[in-house]
C-alpha positions, 0 to 999 in steps of 0.5 A: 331328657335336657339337662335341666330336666335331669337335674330337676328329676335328680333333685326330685330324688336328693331334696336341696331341703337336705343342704346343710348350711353354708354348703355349696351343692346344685347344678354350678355349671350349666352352658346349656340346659336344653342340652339333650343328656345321652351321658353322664359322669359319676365323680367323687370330684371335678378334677382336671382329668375327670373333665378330659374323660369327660369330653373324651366320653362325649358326656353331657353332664358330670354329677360329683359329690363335692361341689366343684365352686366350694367356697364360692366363685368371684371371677372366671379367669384362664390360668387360675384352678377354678377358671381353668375348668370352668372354660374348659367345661363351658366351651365343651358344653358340659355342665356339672351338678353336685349333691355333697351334704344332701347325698350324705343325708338322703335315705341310701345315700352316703351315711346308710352306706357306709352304717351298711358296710360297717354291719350297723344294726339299729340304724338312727339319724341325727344331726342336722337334717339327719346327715349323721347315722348311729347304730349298734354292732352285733357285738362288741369289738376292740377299736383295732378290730373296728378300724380293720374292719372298716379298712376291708369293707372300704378297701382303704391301704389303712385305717387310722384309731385312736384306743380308749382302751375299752370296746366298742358297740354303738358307733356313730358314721358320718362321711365329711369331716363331722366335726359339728356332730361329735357332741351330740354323737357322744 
C-alpha cells in the first residue's frame, strides 16, 4: 500500500465529513505518495523529536492527531518552526496526515473513549458533527471524586475542578478545549 492509498483507507475509516469548520486536519505533508508505506508513526503532535524517531525508525508516514500546519502555512523557510520540520520531512520522504476533530467525533474515536474511561453510561452525541459526548455515571459523585477519578483512568499527575457544591451525575466529555459547546452541553 503507497501512502495515498493508506491515507485514503485512513479516510475511509474517519470520514473528512467529520471535520469541524476552520480545522486543519488531511494528509499536510506528502513528498511522495507512491511511496510504499512498511511504517508508520502514531503521535499526539509532530514534533521536532517525533520526526528524528521517525527518520531513525525508517518510517514512511507519521499519523498524529493535531494538525502539524494548524493555522495554515504562507511560506516554508529553513530557521522558522514550521519550515524547519517541513524540509526535514520532505528531504526524508516521510509524509504526515492528521485526523484532530473527525478522530474526537468518529464512533470510538477520542470522545467515546474518554466517555468509556470515565465509566459514562447512556452515552449520546452532540454538538457539531457530534464531536462532543453525554452520558450518566452509575451514581452520583462529588466533583473531587470525578476529577480524581478521571486523574487515575488518565494517568494524569492531577486534575483541576471547579465545585459547585452539589453532585454530579450526567457529564458532558469533549477532548480539545470545547468551548463552543458549553451551552449547549448545560
Amino acid at each position: 500500500m503507497n501512502v495515498r492509498e493508506f491515507y485514503e483507507y485512513m479516510c475511509q475509516k474517519i470520514p473528512s465529513s467529520l471535520t469541524l469548520s476552520g480545522d486543519y486536519d488531511g494528509l499536510s505533508c506528502c513528498p511522495d505518495p507512491e511511496r510504499e508505506v512498511t511504517k508508520a508513526m502514531i503521535a499526539l503532535d509532530v514534533t521536532d523529536a517525533v520526526i528524528d524517531e521517525a527518520i531513525e525508525e525508517k518510517c514512511e508516514v507519521i499519523v498524529a492527531h493535531h494538525p502539524m500546519l494548524y493555522g495554515g502555512l504562507k511560506e516554508v523557510v529553513a530557521g522558522s518552526v514550521k519550515g524547519n520540520k517541513l524540509i526535514k520531512l520532505i528531504r526524508a520522504g516521510i509524509s504526515v496526515m492528521s485526523f484532530h476533530t473527525r478522530l474526537d467525533a468518529v464512533d470510538g474515536g477520542v470522545n467515546d473513549c474518554l466517555s468509556a474511561l470515565t465509566g459514562l453510561e447512556n452515552v449520546r452525541k452532540f454538538g457539531e458533527n457530534g464531536i462532543c459526548r453525554i452520558g450518566e455515571l452509575p451514581f452520583a459523585v462529588t466533583a473531587e471524586m470525578l476529577a480524581v477519578s478521571v486523574r487515575d483512568a488518565l494517568g494524569a499527575p492531577h486534575a483541576d475542578y471547579s465545585d459547585a457544591g452539589r453532585l454530579i451525575k450526567t457529564v458532558a466529555v469533549c477532548g480539545g478545549s470545547a468551548g463552543s459547546f458549553v451551552e449547549e452541553a448545560r
